[in-house]
mmJSON file of the N, C-alpha and C atoms, coordinates in Angstrom:
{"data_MODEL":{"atom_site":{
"group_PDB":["ATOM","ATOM","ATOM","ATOM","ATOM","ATOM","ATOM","ATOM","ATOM","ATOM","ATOM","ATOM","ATOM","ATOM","ATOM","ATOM","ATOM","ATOM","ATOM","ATOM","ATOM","ATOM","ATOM","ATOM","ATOM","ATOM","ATOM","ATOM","ATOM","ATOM","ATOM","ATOM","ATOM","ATOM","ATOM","ATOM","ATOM","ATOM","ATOM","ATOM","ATOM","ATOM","ATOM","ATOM","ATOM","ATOM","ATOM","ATOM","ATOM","ATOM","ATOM","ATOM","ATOM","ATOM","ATOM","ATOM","ATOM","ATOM","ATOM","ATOM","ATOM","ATOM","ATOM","ATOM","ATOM","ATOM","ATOM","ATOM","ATOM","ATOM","ATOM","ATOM","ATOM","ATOM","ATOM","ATOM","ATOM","ATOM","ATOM","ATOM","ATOM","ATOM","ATOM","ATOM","ATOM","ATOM","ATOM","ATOM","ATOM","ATOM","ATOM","ATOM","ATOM","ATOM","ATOM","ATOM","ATOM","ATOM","ATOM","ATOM","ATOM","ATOM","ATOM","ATOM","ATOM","ATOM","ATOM","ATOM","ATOM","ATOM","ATOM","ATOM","ATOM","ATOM","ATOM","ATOM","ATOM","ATOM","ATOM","ATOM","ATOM","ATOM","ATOM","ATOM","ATOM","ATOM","ATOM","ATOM","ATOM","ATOM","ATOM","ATOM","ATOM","ATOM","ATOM","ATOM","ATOM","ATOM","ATOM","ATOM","ATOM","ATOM","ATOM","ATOM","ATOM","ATOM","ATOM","ATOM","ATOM","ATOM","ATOM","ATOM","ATOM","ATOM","ATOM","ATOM","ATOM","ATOM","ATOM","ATOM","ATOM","ATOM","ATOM","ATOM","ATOM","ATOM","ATOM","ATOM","ATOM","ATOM","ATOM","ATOM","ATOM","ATOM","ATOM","ATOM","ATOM","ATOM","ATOM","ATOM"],
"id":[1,2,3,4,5,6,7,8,9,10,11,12,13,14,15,16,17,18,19,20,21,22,23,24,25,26,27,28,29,30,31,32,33,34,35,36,37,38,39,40,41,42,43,44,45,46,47,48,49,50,51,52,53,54,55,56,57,58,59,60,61,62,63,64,65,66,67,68,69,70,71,72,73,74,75,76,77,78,79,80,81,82,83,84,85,86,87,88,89,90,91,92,93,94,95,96,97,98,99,100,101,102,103,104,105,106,107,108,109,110,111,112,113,114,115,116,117,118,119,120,121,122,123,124,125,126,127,128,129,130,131,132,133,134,135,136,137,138,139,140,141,142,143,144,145,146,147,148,149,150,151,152,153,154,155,156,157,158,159,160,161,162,163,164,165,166,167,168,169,170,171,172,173,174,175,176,177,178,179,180],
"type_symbol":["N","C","C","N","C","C","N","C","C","N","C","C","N","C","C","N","C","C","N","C","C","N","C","C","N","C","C","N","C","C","N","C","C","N","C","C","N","C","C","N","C","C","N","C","C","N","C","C","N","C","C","N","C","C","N","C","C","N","C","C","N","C","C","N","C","C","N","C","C","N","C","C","N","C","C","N","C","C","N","C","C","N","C","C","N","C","C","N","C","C","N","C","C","N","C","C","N","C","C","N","C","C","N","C","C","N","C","C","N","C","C","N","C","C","N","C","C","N","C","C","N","C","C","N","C","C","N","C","C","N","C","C","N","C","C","N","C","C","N","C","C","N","C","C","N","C","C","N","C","C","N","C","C","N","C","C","N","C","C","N","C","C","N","C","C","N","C","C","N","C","C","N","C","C","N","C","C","N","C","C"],
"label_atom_id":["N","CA","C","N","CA","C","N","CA","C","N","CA","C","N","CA","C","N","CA","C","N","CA","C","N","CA","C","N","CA","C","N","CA","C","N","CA","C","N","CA","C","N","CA","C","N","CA","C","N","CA","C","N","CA","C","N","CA","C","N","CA","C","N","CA","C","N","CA","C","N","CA","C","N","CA","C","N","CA","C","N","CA","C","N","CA","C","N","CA","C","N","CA","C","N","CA","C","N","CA","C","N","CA","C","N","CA","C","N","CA","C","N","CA","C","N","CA","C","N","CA","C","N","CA","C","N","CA","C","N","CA","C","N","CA","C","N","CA","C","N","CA","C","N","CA","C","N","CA","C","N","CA","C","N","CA","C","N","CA","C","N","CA","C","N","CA","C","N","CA","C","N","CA","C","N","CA","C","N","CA","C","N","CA","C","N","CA","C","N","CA","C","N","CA","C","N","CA","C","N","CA","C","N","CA","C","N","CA","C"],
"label_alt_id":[null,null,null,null,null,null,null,null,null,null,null,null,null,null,null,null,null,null,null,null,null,null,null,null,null,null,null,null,null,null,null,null,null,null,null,null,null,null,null,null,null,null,null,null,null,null,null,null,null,null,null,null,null,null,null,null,null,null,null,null,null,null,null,null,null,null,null,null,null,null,null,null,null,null,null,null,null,null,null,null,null,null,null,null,null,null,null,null,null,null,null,null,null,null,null,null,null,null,null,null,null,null,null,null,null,null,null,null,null,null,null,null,null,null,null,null,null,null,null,null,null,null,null,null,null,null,null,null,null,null,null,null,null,null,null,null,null,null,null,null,null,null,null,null,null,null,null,null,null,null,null,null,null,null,null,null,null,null,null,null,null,null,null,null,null,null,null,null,null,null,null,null,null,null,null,null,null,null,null,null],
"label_comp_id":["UNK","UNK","UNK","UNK","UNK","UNK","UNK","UNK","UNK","UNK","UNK","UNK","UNK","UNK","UNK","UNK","UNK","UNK","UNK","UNK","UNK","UNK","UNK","UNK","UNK","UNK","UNK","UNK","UNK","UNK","UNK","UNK","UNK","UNK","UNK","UNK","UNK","UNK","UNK","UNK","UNK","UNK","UNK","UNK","UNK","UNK","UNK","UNK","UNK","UNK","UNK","UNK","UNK","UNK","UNK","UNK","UNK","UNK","UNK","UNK","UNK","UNK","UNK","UNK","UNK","UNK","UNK","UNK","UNK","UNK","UNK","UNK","UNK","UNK","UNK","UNK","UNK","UNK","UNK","UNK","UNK","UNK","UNK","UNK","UNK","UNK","UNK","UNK","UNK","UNK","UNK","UNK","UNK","UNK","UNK","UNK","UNK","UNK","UNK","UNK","UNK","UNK","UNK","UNK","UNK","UNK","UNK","UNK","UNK","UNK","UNK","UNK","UNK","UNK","UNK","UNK","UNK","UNK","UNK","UNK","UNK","UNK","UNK","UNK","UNK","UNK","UNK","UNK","UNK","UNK","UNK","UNK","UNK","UNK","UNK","UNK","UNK","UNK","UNK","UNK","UNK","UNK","UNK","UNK","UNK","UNK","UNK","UNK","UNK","UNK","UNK","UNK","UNK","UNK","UNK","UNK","UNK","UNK","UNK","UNK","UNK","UNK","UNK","UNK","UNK","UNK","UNK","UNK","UNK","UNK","UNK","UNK","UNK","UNK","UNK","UNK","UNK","UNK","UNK","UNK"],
"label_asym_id":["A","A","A","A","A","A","A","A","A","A","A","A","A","A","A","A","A","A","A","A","A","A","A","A","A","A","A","A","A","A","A","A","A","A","A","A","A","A","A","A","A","A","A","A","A","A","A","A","A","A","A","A","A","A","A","A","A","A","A","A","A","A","A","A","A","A","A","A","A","A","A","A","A","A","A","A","A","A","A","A","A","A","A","A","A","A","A","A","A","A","A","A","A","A","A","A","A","A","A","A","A","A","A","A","A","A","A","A","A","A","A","A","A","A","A","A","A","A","A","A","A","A","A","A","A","A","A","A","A","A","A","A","A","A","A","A","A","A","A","A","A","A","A","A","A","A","A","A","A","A","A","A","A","A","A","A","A","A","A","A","A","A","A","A","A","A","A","A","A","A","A","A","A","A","A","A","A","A","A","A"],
"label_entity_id":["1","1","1","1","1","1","1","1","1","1","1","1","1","1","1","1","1","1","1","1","1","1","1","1","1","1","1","1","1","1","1","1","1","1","1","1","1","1","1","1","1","1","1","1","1","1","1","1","1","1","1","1","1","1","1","1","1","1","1","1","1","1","1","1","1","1","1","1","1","1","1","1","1","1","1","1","1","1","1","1","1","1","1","1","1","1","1","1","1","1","1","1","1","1","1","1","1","1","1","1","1","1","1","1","1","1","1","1","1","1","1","1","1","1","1","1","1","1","1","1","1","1","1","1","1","1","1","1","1","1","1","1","1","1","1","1","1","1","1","1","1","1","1","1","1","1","1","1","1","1","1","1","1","1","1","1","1","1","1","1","1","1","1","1","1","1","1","1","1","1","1","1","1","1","1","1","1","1","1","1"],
"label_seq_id":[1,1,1,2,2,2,3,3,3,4,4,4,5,5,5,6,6,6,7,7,7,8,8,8,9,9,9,10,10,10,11,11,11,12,12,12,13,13,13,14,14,14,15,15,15,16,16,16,17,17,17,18,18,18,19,19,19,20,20,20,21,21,21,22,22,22,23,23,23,24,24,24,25,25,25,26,26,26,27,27,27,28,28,28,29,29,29,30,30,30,31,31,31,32,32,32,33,33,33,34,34,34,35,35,35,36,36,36,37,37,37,38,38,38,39,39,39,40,40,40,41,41,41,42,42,42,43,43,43,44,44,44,45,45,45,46,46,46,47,47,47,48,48,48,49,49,49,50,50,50,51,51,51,52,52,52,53,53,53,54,54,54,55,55,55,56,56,56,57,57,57,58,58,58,59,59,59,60,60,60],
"pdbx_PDB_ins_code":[null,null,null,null,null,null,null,null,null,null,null,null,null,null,null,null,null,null,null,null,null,null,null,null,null,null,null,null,null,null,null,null,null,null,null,null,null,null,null,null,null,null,null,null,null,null,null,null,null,null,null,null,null,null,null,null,null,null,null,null,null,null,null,null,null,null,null,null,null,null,null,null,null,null,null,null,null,null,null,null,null,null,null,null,null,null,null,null,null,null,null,null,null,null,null,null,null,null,null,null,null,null,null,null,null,null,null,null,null,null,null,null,null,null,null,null,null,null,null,null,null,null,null,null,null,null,null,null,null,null,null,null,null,null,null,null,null,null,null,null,null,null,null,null,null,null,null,null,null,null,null,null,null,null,null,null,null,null,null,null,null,null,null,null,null,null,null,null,null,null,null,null,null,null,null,null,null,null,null,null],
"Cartn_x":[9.607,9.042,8.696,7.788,7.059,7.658,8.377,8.782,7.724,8.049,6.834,7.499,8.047,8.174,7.533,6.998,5.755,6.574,7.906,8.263,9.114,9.822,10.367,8.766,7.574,7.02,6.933,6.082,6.069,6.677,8.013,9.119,9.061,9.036,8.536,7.739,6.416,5.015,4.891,5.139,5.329,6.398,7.214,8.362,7.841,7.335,6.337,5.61,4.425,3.441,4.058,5.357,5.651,6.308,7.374,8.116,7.61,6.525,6.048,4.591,3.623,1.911,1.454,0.341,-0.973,-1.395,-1.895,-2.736,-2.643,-3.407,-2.683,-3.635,-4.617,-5.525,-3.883,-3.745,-2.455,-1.394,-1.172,0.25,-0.156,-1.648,-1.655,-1.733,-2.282,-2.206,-0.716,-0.076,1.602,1.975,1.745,2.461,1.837,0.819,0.286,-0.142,-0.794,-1.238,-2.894,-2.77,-4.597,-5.087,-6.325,-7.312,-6.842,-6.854,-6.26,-4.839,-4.059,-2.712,-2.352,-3.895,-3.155,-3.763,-5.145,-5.879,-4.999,-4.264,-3.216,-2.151,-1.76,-0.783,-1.79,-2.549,-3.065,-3.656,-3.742,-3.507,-2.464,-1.232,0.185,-0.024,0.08,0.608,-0.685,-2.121,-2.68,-2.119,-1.781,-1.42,-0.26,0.497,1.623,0.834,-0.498,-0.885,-1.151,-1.023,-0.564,-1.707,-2.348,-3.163,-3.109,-4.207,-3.766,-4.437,-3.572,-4.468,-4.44,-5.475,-5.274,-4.931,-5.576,-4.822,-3.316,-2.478,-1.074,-0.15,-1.745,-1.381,0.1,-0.22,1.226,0.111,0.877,-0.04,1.226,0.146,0.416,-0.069],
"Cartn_y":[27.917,27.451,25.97,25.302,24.141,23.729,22.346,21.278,21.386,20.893,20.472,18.954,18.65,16.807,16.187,15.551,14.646,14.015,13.245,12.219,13.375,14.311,15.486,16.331,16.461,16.942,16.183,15.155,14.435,13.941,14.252,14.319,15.752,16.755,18.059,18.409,18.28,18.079,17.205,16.218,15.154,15.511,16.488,16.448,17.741,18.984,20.035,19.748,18.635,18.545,17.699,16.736,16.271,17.219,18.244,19.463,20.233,20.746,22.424,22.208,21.671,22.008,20.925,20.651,19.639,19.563,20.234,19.128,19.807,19.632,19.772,21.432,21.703,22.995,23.978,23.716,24.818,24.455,23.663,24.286,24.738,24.539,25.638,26.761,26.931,28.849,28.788,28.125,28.356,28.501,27.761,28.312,28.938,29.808,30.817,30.069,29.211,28.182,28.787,28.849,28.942,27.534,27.734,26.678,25.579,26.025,25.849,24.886,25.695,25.047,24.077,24.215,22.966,21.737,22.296,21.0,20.264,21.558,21.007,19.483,20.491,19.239,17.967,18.045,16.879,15.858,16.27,15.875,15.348,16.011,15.232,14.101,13.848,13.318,11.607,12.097,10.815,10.106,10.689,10.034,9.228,9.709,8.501,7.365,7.958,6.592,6.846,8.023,8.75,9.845,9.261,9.832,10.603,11.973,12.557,11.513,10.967,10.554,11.36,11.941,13.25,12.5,11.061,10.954,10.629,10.51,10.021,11.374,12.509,13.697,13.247,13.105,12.679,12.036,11.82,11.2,10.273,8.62,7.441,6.66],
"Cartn_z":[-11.09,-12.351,-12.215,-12.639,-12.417,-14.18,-13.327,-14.424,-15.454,-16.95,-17.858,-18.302,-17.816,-18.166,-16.891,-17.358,-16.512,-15.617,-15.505,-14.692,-13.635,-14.339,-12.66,-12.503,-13.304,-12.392,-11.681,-11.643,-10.317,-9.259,-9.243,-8.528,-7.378,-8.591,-8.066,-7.09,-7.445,-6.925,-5.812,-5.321,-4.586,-3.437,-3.6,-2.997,-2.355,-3.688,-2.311,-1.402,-1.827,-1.222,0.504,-0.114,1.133,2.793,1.808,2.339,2.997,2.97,2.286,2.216,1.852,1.624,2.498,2.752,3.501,2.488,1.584,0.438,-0.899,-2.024,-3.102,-3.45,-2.497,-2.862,-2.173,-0.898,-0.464,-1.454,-1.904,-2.757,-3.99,-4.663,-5.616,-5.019,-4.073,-3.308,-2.674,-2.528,-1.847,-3.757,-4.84,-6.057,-6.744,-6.21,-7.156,-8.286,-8.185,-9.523,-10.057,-11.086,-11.125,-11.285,-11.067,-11.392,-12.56,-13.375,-14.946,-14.862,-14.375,-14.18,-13.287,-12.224,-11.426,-12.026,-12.988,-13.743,-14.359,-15.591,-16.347,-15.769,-14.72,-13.857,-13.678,-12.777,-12.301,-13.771,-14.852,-16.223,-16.308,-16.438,-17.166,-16.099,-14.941,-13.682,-13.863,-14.166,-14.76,-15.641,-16.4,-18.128,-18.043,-16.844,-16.273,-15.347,-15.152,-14.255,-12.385,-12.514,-11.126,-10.692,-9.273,-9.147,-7.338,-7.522,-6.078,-4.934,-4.396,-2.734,-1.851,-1.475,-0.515,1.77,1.6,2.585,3.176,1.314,1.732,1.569,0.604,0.605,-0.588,-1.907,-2.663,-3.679,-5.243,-6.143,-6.016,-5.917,-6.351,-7.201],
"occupancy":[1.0,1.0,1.0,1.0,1.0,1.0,1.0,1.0,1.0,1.0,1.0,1.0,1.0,1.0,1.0,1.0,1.0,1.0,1.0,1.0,1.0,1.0,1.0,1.0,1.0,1.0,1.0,1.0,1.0,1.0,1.0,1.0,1.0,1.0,1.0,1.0,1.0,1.0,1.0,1.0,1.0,1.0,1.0,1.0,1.0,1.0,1.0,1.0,1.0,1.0,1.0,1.0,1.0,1.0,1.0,1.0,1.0,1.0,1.0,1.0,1.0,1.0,1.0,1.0,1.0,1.0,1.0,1.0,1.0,1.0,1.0,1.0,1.0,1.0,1.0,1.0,1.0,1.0,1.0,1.0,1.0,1.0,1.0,1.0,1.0,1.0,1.0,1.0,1.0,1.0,1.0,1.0,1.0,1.0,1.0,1.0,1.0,1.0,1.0,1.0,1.0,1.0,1.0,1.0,1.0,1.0,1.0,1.0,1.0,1.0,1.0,1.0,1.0,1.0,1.0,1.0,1.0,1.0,1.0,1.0,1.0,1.0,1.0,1.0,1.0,1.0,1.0,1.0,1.0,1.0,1.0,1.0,1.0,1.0,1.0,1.0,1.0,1.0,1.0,1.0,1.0,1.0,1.0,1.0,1.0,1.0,1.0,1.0,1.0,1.0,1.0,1.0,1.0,1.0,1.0,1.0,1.0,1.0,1.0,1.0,1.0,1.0,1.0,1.0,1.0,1.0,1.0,1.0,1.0,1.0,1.0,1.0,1.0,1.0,1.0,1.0,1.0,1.0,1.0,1.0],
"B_iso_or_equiv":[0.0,0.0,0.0,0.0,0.0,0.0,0.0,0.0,0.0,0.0,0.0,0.0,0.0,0.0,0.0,0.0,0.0,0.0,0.0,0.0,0.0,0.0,0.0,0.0,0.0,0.0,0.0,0.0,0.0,0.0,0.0,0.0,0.0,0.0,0.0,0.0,0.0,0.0,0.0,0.0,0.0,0.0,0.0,0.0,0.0,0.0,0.0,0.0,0.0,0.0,0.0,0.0,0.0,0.0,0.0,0.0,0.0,0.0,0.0,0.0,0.0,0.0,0.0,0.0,0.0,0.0,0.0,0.0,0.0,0.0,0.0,0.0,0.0,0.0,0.0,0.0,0.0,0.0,0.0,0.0,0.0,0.0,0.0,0.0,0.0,0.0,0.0,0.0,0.0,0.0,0.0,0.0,0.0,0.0,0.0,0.0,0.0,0.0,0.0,0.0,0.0,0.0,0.0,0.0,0.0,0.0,0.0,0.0,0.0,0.0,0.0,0.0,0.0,0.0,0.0,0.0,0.0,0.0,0.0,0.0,0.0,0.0,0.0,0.0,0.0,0.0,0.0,0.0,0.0,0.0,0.0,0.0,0.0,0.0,0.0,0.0,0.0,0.0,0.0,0.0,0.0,0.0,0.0,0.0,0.0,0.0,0.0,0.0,0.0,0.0,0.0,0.0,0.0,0.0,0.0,0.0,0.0,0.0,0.0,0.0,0.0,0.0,0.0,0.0,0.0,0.0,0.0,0.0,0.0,0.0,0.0,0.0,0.0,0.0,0.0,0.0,0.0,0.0,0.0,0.0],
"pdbx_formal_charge":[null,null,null,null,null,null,null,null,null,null,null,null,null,null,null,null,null,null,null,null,null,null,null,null,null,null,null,null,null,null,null,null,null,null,null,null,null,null,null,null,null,null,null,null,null,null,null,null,null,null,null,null,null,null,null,null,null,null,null,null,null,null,null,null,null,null,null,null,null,null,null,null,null,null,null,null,null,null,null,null,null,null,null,null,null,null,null,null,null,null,null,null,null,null,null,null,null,null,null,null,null,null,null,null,null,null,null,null,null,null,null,null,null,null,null,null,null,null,null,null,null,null,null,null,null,null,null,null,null,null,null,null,null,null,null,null,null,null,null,null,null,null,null,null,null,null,null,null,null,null,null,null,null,null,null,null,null,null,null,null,null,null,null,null,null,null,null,null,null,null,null,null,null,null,null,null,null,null,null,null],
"auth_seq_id":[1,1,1,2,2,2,3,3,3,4,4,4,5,5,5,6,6,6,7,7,7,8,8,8,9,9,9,10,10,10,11,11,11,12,12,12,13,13,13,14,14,14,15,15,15,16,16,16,17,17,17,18,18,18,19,19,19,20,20,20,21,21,21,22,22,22,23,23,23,24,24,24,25,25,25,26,26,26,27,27,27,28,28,28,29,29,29,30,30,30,31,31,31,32,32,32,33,33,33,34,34,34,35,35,35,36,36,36,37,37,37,38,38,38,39,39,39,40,40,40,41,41,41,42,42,42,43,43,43,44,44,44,45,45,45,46,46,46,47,47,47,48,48,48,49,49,49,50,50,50,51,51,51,52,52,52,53,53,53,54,54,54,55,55,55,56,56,56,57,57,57,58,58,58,59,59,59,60,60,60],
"auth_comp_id":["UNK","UNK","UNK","UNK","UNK","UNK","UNK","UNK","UNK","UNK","UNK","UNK","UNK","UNK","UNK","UNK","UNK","UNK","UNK","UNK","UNK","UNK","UNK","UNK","UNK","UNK","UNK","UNK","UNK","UNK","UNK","UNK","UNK","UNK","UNK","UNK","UNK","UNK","UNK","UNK","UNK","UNK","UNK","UNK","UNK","UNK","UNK","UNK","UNK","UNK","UNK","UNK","UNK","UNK","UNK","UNK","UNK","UNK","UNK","UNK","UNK","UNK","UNK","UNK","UNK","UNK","UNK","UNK","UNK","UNK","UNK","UNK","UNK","UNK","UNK","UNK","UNK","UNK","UNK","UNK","UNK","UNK","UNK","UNK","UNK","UNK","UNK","UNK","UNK","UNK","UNK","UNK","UNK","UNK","UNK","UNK","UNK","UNK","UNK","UNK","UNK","UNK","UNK","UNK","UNK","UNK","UNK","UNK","UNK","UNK","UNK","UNK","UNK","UNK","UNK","UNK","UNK","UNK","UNK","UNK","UNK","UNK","UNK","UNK","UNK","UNK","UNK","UNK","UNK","UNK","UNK","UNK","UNK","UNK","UNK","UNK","UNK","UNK","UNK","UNK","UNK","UNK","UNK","UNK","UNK","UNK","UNK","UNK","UNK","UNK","UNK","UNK","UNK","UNK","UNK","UNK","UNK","UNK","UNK","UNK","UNK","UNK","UNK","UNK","UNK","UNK","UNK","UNK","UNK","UNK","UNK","UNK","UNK","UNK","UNK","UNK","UNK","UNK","UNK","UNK"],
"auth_asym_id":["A","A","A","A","A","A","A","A","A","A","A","A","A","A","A","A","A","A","A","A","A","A","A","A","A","A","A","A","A","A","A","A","A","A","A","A","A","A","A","A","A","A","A","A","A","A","A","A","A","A","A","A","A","A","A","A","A","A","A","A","A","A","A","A","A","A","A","A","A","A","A","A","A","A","A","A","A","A","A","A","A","A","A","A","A","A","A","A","A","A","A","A","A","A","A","A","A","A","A","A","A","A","A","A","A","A","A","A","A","A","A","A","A","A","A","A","A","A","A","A","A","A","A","A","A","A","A","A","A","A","A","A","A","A","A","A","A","A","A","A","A","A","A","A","A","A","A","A","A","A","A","A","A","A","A","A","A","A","A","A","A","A","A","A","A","A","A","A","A","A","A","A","A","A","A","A","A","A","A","A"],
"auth_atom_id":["N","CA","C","N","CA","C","N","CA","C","N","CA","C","N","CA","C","N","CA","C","N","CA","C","N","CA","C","N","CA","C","N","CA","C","N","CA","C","N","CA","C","N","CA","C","N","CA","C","N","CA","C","N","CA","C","N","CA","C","N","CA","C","N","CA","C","N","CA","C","N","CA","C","N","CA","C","N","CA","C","N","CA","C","N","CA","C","N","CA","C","N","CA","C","N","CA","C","N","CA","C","N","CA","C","N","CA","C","N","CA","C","N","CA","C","N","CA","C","N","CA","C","N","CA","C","N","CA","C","N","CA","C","N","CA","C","N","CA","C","N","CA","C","N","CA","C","N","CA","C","N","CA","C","N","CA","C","N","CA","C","N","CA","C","N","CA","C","N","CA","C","N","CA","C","N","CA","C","N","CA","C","N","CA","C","N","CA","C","N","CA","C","N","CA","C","N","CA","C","N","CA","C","N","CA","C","N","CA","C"],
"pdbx_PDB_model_num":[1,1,1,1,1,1,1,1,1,1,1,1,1,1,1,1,1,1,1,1,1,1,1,1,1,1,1,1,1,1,1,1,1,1,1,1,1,1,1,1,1,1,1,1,1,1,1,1,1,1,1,1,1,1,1,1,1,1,1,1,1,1,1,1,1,1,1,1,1,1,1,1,1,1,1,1,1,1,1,1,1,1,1,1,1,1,1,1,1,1,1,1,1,1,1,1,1,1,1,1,1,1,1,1,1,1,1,1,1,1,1,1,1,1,1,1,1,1,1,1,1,1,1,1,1,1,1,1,1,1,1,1,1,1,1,1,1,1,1,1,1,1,1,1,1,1,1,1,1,1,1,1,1,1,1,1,1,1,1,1,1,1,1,1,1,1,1,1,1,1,1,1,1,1,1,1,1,1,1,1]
}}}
């Protein structure tokens, strides 16, 4: 189940992508995410200020 508080998602998310995925398209297909839901996320995760860098592969 994927956190819905913005500060452990990004704890969450950050910690798959470091573990477990190469970039943020495989860990929505490693979490069965739709389109939708990974928008959603990459939403909460701005609004803190936090954005995907796909070469550090992690939102900073």
């Amino acid at each position: 189940m994927i956190p819905q508080d913005p500060v452990i998602l990004l704890s969450y998310i950050n910690t798959q992508l470091r573990d477990n995925y190469g970039s943020l398209e495989s860990l929505a297909e490693g979490l069965d995410l739709s389109q939708e839901e990974l928008e959603t996320i990459v939403s909460k995760l701005k609004s803190l200020g936090y954005e995907y860098h796909q070469g550090q592969n992690k939102f900073v």
